[in-house]
Structures are given as structure tokens and as C-alpha cells.
C-alpha positions as CSV (number, residue, x, y, z in Angstrom):
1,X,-62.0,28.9,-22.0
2,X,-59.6,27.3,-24.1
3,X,-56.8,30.0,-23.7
4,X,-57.1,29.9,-19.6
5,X,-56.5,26.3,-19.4
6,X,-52.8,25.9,-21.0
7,X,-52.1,29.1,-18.2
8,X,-53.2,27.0,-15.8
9,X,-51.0,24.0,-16.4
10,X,-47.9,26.3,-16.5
11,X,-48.6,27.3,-13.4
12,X,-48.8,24.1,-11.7
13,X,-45.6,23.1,-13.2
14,X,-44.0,26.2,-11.7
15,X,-45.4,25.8,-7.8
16,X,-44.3,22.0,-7.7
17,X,-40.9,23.2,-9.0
18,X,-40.4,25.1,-6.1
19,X,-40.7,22.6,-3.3
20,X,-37.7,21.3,-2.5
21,X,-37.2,18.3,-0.3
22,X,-33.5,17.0,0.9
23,X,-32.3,14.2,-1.0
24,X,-32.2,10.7,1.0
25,X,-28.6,10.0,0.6
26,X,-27.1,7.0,2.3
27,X,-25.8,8.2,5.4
28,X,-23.0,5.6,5.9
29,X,-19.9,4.8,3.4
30,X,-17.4,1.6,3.4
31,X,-15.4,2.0,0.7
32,X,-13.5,-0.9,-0.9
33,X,-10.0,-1.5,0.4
34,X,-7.5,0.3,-1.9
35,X,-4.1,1.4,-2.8
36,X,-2.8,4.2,-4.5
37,X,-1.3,2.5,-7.3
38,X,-4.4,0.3,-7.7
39,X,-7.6,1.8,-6.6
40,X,-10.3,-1.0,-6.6
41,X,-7.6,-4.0,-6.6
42,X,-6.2,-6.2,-4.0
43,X,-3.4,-8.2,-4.6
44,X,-2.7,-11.5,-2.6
45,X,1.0,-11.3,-3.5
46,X,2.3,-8.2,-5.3
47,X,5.3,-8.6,-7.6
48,X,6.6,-4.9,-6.5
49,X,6.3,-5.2,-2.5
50,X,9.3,-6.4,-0.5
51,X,8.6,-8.1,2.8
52,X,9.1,-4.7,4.7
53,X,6.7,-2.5,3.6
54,X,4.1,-5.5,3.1
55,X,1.5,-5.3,0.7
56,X,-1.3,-2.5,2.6
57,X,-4.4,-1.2,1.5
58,X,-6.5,1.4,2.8
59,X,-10.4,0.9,3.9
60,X,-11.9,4.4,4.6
61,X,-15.4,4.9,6.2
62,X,-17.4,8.3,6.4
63,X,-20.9,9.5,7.2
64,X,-22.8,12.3,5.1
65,X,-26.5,13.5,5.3
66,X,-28.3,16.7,3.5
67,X,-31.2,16.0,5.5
68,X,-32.0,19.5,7.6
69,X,-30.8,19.8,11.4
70,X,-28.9,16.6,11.3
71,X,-25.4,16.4,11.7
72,X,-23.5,13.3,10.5
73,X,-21.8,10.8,12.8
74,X,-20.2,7.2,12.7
75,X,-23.4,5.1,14.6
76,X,-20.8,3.5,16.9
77,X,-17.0,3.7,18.7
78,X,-15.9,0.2,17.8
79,X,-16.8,-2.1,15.2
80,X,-15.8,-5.6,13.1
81,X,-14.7,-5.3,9.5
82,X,-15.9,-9.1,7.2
83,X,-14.7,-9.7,4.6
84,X,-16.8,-12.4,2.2
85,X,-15.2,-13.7,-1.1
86,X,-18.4,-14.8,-2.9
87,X,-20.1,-11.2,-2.4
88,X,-22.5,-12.3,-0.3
89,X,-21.6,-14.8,2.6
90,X,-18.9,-13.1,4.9
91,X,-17.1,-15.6,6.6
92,X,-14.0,-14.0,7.0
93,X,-13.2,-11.5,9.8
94,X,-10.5,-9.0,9.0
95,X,-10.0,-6.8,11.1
96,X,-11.6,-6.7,15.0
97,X,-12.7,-3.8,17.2
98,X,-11.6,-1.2,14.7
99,X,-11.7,2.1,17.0
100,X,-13.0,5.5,15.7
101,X,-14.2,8.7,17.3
102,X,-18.0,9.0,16.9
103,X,-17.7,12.5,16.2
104,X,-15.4,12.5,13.7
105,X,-17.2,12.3,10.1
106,X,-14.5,9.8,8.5
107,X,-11.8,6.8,9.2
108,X,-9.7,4.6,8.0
109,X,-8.0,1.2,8.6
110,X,-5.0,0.2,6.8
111,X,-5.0,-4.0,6.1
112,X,-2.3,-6.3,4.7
113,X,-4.1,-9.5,3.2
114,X,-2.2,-12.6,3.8
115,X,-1.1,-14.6,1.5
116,X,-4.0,-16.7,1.7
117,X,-5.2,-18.1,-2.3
118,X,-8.2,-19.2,-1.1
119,X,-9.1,-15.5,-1.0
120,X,-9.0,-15.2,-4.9
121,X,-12.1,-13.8,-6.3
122,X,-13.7,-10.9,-9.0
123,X,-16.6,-10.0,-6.4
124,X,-15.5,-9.5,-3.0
125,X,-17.3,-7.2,-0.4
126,X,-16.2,-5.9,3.1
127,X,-19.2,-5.2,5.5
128,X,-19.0,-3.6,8.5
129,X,-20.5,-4.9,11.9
130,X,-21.2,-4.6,15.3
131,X,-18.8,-6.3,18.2
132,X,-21.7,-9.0,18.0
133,X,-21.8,-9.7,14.5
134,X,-24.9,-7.9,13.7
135,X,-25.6,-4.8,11.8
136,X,-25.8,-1.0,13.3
137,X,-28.8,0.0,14.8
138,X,-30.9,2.1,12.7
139,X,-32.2,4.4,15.4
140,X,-29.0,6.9,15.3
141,X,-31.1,9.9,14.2
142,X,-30.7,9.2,10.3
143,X,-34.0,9.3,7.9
144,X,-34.1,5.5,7.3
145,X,-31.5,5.7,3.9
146,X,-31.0,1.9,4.2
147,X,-32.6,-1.2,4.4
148,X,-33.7,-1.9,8.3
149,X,-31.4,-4.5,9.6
150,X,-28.8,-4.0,7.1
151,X,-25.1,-4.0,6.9
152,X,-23.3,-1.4,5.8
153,X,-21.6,-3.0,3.1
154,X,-18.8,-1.7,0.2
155,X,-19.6,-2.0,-3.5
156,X,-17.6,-5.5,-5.0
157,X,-13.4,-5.1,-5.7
158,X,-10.7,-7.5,-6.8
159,X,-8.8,-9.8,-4.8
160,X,-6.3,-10.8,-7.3
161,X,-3.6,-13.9,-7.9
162,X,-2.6,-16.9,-9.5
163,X,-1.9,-20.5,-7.5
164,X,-0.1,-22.3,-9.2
165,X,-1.2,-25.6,-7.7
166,X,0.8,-28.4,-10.5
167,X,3.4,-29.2,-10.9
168,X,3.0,-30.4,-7.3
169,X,6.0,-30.1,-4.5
170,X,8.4,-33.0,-5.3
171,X,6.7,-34.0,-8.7
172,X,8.8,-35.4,-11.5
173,X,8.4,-33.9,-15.2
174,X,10.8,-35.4,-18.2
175,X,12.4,-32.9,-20.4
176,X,10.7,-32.1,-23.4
177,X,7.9,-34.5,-22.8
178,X,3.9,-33.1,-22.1
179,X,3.6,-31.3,-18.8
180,X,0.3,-30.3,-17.0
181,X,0.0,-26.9,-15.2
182,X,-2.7,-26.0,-13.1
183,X,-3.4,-22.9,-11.4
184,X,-5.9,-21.0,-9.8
185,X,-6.6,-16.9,-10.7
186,X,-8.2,-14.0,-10.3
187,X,-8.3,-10.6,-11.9
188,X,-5.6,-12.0,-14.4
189,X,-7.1,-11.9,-17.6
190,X,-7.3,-14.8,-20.3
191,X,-3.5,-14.5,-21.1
192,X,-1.0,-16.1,-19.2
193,X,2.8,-16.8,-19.9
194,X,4.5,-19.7,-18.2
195,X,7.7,-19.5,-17.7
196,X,10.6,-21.4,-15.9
197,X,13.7,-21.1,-13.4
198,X,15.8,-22.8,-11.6
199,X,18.2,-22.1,-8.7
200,X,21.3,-21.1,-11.1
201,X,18.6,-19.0,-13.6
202,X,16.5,-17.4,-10.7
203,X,17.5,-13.8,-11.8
204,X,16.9,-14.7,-15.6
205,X,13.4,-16.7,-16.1
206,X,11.8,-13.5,-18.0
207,X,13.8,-15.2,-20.8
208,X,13.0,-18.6,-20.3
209,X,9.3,-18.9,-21.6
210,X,7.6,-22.3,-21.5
211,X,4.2,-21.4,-23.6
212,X,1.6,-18.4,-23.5
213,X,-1.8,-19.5,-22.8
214,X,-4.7,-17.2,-24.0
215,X,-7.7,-18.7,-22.7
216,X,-7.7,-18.5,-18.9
217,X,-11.2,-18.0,-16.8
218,X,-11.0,-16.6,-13.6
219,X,-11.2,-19.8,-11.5
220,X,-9.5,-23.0,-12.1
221,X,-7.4,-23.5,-15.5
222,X,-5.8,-26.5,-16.6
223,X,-3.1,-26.6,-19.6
224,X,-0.3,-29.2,-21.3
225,X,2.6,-27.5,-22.5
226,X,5.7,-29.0,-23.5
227,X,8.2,-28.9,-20.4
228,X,11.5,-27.7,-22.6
229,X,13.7,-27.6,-19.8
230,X,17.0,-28.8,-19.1
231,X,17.6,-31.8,-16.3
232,X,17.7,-30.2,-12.3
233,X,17.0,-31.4,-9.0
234,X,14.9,-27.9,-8.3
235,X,12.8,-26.5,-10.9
236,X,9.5,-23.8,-10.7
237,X,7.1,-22.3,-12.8
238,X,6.6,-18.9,-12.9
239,X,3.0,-17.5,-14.2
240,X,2.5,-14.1,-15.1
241,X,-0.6,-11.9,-16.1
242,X,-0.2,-10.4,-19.5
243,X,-3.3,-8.0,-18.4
244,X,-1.6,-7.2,-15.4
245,X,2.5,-8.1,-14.8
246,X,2.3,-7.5,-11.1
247,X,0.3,-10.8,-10.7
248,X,3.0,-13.2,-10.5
249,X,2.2,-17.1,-9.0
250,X,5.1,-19.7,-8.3
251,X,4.8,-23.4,-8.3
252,X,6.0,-25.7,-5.7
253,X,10.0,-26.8,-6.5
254,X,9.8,-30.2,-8.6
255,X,12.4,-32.4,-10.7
256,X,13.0,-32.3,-14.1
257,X,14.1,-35.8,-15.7
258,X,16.0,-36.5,-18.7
């Protein structure tokens, strides 16, 4: 009696081993906006780009299933791409009436963010909609792979820049006296070199460092730093990522008092 019963167990194990059911993968993919320098970041201004070839990044949609006798399609022929900053509330509409053929199995849309800083964050998400602002319908002949009524939605990416928001346009610092900087980042990292230039010194300001500041939060920083520069009608900052050098952020043109 003893000896039949371990036989019987293996056997079990063996029978449910061989049934196979398909896998319920999700059937629709929005991937995150990227570029081939920089997959999963966007930058608001990049340091490289001139103002002809912009600053473009690819968004690329496909549709998959393993589910037997289905073949995969986009759901529909023209949808809304929204963009939200916060990861969850998508107030931004990027691109309209984006155009792809039902029967193909993939697309893509190429965007150029503008230089817009109120777009900084470390957890954006694109969705994709309908032309009324509501999700897909679910009824396209998919097993139901995602939540009913849901967008399809990308997984979070980087929006990435620093404002430079003081010294404000027109404001008057004295040389070698306390100066405040403020600035605004994202995907910059906790180091950040200040550095200045004016009109005569525009081509050399890599060599004309102000301070390094190694504590920066994505968000809003604040720092005093001693403003060692010489007297001129037109003077900017320059800030620049030490994580990443391509994130560059200007201030406004101020004066700089003896």
C-alpha cells in the first residue's frame, strides 16, 4: 500500500505538466519616447542638438498575442498620444490623431518636446487614447490582458533639465559679494557646477567656474555662492550636470556691480 502511493503522486505531477495553456500577455505596447543615444531619457534642451535637426524622440507602439487563432492588430486607425508629468494625471496632449494602419503589427511617432521646463520630471508616462479622450475598447477580439476601461499606458521615463530661474532677467549681483542661484531639475543628479559667461567669454565659460554644488534634489534647489566675477552690463549662469554634461540650463542675462 505504501509503495503504490508515492507512484501515484508522480503521476499526477506528470499529466498536469502536460497541459499547456497560452500565456495572457498584454496584447498592446506604448513604449516610452526614446533616442538612440539615450534610450529611456528625454531631454528638454539638449547640449548636442543644433536648431536643425531639433531635439526628436521616437514613441513606438505594437500589438502581440500567443493566444491560439488570434492574430494581433492595433484596436484603432487614429488615436491621441498624453502625456502626464506626475505619472498619473495626463494633462498634456502631444501629439493628435496619430494615423496607423490597423493591420500593421507596429508604429511609430517621432516627437520634439518643446522647450517647455514645466515638463521636468523623474516619472513621466505617455498613454495612448481614443479621438475622445477615452481608452480603447476592449472588445477587439483580445482575451481581456488588461484592466477593462484602461489606457494603454508606457512604463515611467525621464524628462530631463535644469531652469535656472535666479539670478532673474535684469537683476543686479555685486562682484565678489553672496549670490543666490535657483534652479529647477530633473534627471541631473546631486552635483551641479555653476559656472559663468559673458558676451566677450561666451566660447570660454567651461573655464570660468563659480562653485560645485553636491547636494541637488530633483525639484527646486536653492544655493549662495560667491559671485567672483568681473563688472559687465550682461552676465549668465551656466549650470551643468556632472551625472550627465548634456543637461545644460542658462539663466536670464543680469548685471554684475562693482
Amino acid at each position: 500500500m505504501n509503495i503504490g502511493r508515492p507512484l501515484h503522486v508522480i503521476c499526477l505531477v506528470i499529466v498536469a505538466g502536460c497541459l499547456h495553456t497560452p500565456q495572457r500577455q498584454p496584447p498592446y505596447i506604448l513604449g516610452v519616447p526614446m533616442a538612440e543615444a539615450a534610450p529611456g531619457t528625454v531631454y528638454i534642451r539638449h547640449a548636442l542638438k543644433s536648431a536643425d535637426d531639433g531635439n526628436t524622440y521616437t514613441i513606438r507602439w505594437s500589438s502581440q498575442t500567443n493566444w491560439p487563432g488570434l492574430t494581433p492588430e492595433w484596436p484603432v486607425a487614429r488615436f491621441h498620444i498624453d502625456l502626464a508629468v506626475d505619472g498619473s494625471n495626463y494633462t498634456r496632449r502631444i501629439a493628435y490623431g496619430v494615423q496607423t494602419d490597423k493591420a500593421r503589427l507596429a508604429g511609430e511617432f517621432v516627437w520634439s518636446p518643446p522647450l517647455d521646463y514645466s515638463l521636468l520630471s523623474e516619472c513621466a508616462r505617455i498613454r495612448a487614447a481614443g479621438l475622445d479622450g477615452q481608452p480603447f475598447p476592449v472588445d477587439v477580439g483580445y482575451p481581456p490582458a488588461r484592466p477593462i476601461g484602461g489606457y494603454i499606458t508606457s512604463a515611467p521615463f525621464v524628462l530631463a533639465g535644469i531652469d535656472c530661474v535666479a539670478p532673474a532677467a535684469g537683476g543686479v549681483v555685486y562682484h565678489n559679494a553672496p549670490m543666490t542661484v535657483t534652479w529647477r531639475q530633473a534627471g541631473a543628479g546631486v552635483s551641479i557646477s555653476i559656472y559663468w559667461i559673458t558676451p566677450e567669454t561666451v566660447s570660454t565659460w567651461s573655464s570660468q567656474i563659480l562653485a560645485t554644488y553636491t547636494n541637488a534634489v530633483c525639484g527646486t534647489n536653492t544655493f549662495t555662492c560667491n559671485a567672483a566675477m568681473p563688472e559687465a552690463v550682461a552676465a549668465r549662469l551656466v549650470l551643468v550636470s556632472n551625472a550627465d554634461p548634456l543637461i545644460i540650463g542658462y539663466s536670464q542675462t543680469f548685471i554684475v556691480e562693482p
